[in-house]
C-alpha positions in Angstrom: -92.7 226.4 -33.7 -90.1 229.3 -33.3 -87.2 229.1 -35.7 -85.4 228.9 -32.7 -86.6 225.7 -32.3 -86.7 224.1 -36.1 -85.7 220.3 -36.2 -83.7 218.8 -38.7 -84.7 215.3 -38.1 -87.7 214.7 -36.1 -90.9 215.3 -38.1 -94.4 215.1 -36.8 -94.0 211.3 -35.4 -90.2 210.9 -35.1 -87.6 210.0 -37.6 -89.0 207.5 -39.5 -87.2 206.7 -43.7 -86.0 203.8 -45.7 -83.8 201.3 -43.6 -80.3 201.5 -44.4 -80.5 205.4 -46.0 -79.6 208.3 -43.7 -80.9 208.6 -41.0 -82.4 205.0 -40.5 -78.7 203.6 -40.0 -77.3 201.8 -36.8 -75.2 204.4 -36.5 -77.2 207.3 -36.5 -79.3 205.6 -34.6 -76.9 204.6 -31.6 -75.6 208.0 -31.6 -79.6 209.3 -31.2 -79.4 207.0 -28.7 -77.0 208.5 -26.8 -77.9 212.0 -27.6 -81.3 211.2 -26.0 -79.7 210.0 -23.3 -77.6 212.8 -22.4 -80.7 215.1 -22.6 -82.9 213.5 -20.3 -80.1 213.0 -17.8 -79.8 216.4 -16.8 -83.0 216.4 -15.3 -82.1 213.0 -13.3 -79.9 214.9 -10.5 -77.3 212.1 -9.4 -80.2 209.1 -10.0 -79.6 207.1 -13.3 -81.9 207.5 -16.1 -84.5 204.9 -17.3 -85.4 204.3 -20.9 -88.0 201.8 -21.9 -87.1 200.2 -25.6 -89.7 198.5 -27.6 -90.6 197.5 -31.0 -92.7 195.9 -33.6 -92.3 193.0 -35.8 -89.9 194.5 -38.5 -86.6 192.4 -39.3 -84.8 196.0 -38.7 -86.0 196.0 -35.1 -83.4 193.8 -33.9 -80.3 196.1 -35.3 -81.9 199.3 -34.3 -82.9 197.6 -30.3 -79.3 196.7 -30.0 -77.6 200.3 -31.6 -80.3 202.1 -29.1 -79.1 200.5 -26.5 -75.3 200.7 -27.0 -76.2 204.9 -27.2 -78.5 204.8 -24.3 -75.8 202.5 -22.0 -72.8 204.7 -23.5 -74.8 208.4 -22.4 -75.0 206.2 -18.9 -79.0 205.3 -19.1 -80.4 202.0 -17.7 -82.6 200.2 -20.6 -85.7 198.0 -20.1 -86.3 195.9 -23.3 -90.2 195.3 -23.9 -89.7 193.7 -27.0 -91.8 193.5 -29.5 -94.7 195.8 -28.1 -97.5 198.1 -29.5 -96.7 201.7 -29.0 -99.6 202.8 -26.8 -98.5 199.7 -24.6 -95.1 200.9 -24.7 -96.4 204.7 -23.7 -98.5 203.2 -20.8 -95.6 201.2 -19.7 -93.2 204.2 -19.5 -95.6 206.2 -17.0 -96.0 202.7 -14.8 -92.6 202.1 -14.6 -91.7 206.0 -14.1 -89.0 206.1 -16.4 -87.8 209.2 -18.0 -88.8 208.3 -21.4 -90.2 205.4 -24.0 -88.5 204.5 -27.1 -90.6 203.2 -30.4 -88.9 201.3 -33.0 -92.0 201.1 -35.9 -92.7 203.1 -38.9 -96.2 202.1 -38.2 -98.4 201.3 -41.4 -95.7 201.5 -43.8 -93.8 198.1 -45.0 -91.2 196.0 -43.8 -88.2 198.0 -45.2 -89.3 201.1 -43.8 -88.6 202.0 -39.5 -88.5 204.8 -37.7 -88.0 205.8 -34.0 -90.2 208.2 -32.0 -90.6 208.9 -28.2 -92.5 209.4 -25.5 -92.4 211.4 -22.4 -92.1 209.9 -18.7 -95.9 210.8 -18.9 -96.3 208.9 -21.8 -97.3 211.7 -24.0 -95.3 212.8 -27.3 -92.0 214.5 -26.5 -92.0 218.1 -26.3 -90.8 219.9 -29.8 -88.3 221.8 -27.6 -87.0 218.6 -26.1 -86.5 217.3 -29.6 -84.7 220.4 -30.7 -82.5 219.8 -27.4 -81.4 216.0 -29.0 -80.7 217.2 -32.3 -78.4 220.2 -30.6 -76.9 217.0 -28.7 -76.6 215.2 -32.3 -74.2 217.9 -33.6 -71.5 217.0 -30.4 -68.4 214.7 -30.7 -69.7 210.9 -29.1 -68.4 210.8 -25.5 -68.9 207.9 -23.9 -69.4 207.8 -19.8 -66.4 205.6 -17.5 -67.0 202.7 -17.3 -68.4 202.7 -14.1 -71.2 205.1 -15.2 -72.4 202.5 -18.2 -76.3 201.6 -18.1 -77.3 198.5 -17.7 -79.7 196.8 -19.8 -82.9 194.4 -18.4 -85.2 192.5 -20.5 -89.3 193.3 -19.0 -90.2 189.5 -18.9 -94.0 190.7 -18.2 -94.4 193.2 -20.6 -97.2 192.1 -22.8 -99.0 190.5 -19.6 -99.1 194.0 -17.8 -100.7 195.9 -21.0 -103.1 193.4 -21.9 -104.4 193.4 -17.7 -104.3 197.4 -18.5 -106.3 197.1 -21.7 -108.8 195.0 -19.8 -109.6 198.0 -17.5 -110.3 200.4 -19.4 -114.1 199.0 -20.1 -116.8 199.8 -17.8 -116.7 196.7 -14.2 -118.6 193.4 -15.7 -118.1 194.2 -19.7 -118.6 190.6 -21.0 -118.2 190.0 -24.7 -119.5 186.5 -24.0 -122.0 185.7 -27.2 -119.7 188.1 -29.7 -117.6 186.7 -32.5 -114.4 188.7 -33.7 -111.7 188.7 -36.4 -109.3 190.4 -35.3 -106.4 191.4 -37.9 -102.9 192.1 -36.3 -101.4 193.2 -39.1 -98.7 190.7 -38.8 -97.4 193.6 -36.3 -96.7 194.4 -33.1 -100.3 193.6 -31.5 -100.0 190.0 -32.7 -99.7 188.3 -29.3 -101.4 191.0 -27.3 -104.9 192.0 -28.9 -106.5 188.3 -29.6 -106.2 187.4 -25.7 -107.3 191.2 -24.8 -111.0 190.1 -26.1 -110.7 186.5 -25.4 -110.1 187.2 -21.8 -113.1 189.2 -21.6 -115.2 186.5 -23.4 -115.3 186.8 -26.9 -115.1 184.4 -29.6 -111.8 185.4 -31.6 -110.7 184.7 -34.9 -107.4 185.7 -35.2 -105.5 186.8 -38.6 -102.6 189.2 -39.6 -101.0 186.8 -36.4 -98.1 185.5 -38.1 -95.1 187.6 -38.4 -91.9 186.9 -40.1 -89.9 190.2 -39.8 -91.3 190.8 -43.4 -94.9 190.6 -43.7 -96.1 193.7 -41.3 -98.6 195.4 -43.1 -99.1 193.1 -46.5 -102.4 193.2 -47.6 -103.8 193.2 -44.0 -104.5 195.0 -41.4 -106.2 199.0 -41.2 -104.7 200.0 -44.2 -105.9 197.0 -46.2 -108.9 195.6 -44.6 -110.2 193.4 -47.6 -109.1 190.5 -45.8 -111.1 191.1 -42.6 -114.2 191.7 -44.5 -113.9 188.5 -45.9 -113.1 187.0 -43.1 -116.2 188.2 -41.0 -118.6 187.0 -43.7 -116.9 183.5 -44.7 -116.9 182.8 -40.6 -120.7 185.0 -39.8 -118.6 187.3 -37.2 -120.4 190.2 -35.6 -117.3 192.2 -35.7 -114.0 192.8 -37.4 -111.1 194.9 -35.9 -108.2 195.8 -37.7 -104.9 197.1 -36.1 -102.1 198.4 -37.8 -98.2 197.5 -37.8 -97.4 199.3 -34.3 -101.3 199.1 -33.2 -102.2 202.5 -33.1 -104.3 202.8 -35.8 -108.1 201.2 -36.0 -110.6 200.0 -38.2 -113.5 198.2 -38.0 -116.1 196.0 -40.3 -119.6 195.5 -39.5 -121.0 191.9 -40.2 -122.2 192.9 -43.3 -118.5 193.2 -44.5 -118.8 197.0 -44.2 -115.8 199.1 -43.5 -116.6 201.6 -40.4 -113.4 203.9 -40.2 -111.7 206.5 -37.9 -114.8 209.2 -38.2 -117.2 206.4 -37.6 -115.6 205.1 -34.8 -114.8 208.7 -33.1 -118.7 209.5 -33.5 -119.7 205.8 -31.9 -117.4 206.7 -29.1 -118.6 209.8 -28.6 -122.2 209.2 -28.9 -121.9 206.4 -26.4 -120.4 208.9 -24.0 -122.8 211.5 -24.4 -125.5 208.6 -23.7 -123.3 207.4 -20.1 -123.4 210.9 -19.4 -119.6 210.4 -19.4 -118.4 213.2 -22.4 -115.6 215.7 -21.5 -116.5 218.2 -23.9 -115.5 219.3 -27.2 -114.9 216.5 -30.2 -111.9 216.9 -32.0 -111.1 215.9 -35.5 -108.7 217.3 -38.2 -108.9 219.1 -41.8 -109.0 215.6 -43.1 -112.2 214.6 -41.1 -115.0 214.3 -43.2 -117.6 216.9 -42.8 -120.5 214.3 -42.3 -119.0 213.8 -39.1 -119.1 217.2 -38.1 -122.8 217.3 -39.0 -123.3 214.1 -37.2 -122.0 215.7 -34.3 -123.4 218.8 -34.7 -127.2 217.2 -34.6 -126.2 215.8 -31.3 -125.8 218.9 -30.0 -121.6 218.5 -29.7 -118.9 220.8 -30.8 -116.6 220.2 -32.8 -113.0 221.3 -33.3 -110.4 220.7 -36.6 -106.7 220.6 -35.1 -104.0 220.0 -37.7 -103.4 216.9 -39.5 -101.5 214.1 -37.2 -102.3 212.7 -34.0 -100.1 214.7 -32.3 -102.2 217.6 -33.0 -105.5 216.3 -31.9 -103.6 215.5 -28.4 -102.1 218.8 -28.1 -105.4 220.6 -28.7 -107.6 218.0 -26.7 -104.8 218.5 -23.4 -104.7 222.0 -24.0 -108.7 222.4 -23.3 -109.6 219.2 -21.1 -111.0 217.3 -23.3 -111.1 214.0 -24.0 -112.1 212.2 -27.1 -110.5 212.9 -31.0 -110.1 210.9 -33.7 -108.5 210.9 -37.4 -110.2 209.2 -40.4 -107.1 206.7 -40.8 -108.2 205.5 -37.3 -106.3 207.2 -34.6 -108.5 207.5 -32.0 -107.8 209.2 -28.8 -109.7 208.7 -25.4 -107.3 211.1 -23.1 -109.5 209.8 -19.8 -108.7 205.8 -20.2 -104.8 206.9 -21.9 -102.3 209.5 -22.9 -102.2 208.7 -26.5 -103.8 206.9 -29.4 -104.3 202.9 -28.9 -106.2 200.7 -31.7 -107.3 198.0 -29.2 -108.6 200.3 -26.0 -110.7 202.0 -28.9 -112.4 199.1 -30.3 -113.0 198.0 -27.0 -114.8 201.5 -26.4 -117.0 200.6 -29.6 -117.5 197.0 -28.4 -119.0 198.6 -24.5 -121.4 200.8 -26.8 -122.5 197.2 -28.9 -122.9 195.3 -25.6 -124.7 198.2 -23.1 -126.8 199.3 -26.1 -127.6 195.8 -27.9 -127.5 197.6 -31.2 -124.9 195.8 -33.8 -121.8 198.4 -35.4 -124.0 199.2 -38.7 -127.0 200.5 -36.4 -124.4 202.6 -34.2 -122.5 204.1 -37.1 -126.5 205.0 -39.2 -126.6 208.8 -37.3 -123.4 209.7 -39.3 -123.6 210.0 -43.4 -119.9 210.4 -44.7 -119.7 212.9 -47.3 -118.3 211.8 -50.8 -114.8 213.3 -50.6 -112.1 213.4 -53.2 -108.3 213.6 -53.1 -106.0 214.5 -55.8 -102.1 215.1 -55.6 -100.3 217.8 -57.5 -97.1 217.5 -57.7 -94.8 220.5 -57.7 -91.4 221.6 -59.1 -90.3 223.4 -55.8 -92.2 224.1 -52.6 -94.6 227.4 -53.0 -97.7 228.5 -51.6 -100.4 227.7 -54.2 -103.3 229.1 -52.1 -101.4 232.6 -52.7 -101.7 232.3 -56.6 -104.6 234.4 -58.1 -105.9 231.4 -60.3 -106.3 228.8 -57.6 -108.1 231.6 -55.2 -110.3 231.9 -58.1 -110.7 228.4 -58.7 -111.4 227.7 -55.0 -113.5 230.4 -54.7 -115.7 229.1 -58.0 -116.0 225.6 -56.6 -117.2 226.7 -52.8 -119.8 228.6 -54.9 -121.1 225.5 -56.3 -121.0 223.8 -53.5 -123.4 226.7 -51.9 -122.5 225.4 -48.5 -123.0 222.0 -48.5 -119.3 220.6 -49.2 -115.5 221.5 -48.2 -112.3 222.9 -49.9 -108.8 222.0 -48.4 -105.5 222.7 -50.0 -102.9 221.1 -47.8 -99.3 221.2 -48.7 -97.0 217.4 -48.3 -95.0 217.4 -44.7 -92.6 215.2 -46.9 -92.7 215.8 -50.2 -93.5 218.5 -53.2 -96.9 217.6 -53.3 -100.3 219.4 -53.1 -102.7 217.6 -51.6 -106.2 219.0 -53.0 -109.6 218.2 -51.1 -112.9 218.6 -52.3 -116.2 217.5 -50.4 -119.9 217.7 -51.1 -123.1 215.4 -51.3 -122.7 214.5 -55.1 -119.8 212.4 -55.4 -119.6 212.8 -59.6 -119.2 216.7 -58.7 -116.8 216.7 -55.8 -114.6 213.8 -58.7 -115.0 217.2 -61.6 -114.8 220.0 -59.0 -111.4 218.5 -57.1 -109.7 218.0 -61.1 -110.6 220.9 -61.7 -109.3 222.6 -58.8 -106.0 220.1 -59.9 -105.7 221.6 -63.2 -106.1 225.2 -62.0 -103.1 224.4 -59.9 -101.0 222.8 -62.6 -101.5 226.1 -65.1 -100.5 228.4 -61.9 -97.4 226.9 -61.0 -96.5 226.4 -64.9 -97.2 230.5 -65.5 -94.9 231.9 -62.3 -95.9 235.4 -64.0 -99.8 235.0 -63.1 -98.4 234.2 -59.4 -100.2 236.6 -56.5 -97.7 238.8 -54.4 
């Protein structure tokens, strides 16, 4: 990004904070509203822009709906309300109803008292980091509202959830039946709730719903991808042959195998990908990030794919699978991106890719995920006094460069500063997991004396 072109607010997924401390406040928020609005009017000529709003289950969502819609109507934008709505659903919905953009009201995983607001393009994709830069400029401008004969109008989408879950449906290969298969499928008390149990239902399986009660304050507590110890128990105590976990805004997915085992995002992305290779349906190159662990990329590898490492985030794994024609990437934490069935990351079209591969092949989730060993991998935080490049400092090359000798090829160093706070976040992989535990502390502590002796510091 050119420092022409540096944003202030938007970070890698939107604006996302605490609710009620700058900027998650109604009135920053209307007025991003309306500064969003005024951007993608210009390119509207004399037709009115359309802006699809929708949210997940948070308490907040109500407040921040009804300030984005008071910016949005004031710039002179019509608004469609989805309601509460997953934010794949909510991407696919802006490119079938051609509207100039989609609005997200979730801070995803996090909890209740936590939102956020990102965006997605009229094709559904992430907004460009230009066009961000062009709503922050917008930010900095007095609020003008239109006459009042230029006001949007505001519509509530009746069908919303009804036209995703048909869409959902059709992304698995003609006569898919999950007739014979039991699910639990965890909702996370979030956005997916009354969307992803009748998506598997409707195509014949056996569902056991949980995480399908939200109050506005349980999203995310102790359920869903980022705490699937409920789903594990949950497919034992009931004998399920699957358990899918969404989280909050149902992007995010995990899965358990009927054993109770946990299959996550690099499990999943090599399932997908193996399946496709087998259809004779792969569109080239896998893509994972830093954070993927390198039994995936060996797994891969032995297959005879290649495999790519874009930047951490989603976003970044989109951006390099467009730029190259590709079509399948995953993260770890469970974002998994088929770019041929959508334009983004979507938790239930991805476990209904896994669930295709357990019906066409008859093989169960623990015999699809056995090709792929994950590789111990530890992560340790260090935090820091101000921002500064450790991997510059002579003492942590020298560390790093001691513990890739022990590892003599068969393990991983990352050093990969916070996106939101001072933290270093230190990696270590390998095949023993007692030495990656001693060789990531002690890659920690070399870190710690560094920053603590500026005079040892590396030009």
């Amino acid at each position: 990004m050119s420092k022409a072109t540096v944003r202030k607010y938007f970070g890698t997924d939107g604006i996302r904070g605490r609710v009620g401390e700058y900027p998650i406040t109604p009135d920053f928020v209307m007025k991003l509203g309306w500064a969003a609005g005024r951007v993608l009017a210009r390119g509207c000529g004399k037709a009115k822009p359309k802006v699809l709003i929708g949210k997940d289950t948070r308490v907040s969502g109500y407040m921040f709906e009804s300030a984005l819609e008071a910016g949005l109507s004031a710039a002179g934008v019509d608004i469609h309300l989805l309601g509460p709505m997953p934010t794949p659903g909510i991407a696919y919905l802006t490119r079938t109803f051609h509207a100039q953009a989609g609005i997200v009201i979730s801070a995803s995983h996090n909890a209740f008292d936590d939102n956020g607001i990102k965006f997605f393009s009229g094709a559904g994709t992430k907004l460009l980091d230009s066009v961000e830069y062009e709503i922050e400029q917008e930010l900095e401008k007095p609020f003008e509202c239109v006459t009042s004969r230029e006001l949007g109008k505001a519509h509530r989408v009746v069908d919303a959830a009804g036209r995703y879950i048909e869409f959902c449906k059709s992304t698995v290969a003609s006569g898919i039946d999950l007739s014979g298969l039991k699910l639990v499928v965890d909702c996370a008390h979030g956005a997916t709730y009354h969307i992803a149990p009748d998506v598997f239902e409707e195509l014949g399986a056996e569902v056991i719903a949980i995480g399908n009660q939200p109050d506005g304050f349980n999203i995310n507590e102790r359920v869903g991808a980022t705490s699937p110890e409920q789903l594990q128990a949950a497919v034992r105590e009931h004998g399920a042959h699957v358990g899918i976990a969404l989280d909050g805004d149902g992007d995010r997915l995990i899965m358990v195998d009927q054993s109770g085992r946990v299959a996550d995002g690099d499990e999943l992305t090599y399932v997908i990908a193996c399946h496709r290779q087998w259809l004779g349906k792969l569109g080239g190159t896998i893509v994972g990030t830093q954070m993927s662990n390198l039994g995936l990329e060996l797994a891969l590898r032995q297959q005879g794919f290649d495999f790519r490492r874009a930047a951490v985030g989603d976003r970044y794994i989109l951006e390099m699978l467009t730029a190259n024609g590709w079509t399948v990437g995953g993260e770890s934490s469970g974002h998994i991106i088929c770019l041929d069935l959508t334009s983004t990351g979507d938790g239930i079209i991805s476990a209904l890719q896994v669930l295709e591969a357990m019906v066409q092949t008859g093989r169960p989730l623990q015999d699809l995920v056995a090709g792929m060993t994950k590789f111990p991998q530890k992560l340790v935080n260090v935090k820091l006094r101000e921002r500064v490049d450790v991997t510059s400092l002579a003492p942590v090359q020298a560390a790093v460069a001691d513990v890739e000798g022990r590892l003599d090829g068969q393990g991983r160093v990352l050093l990969r500063p916070s996106g939101t706070e001072p933290l270093i976040r230190v990696m270590v992989e390998g095949r023993d997991a007692q030495q990656v535990d001693e060789l990531a502390h002690f890659i920690a502590d070399a870190v710690q004396r560094a920053i603590a002796a500026p005079a040892d510091r590396a030009a």
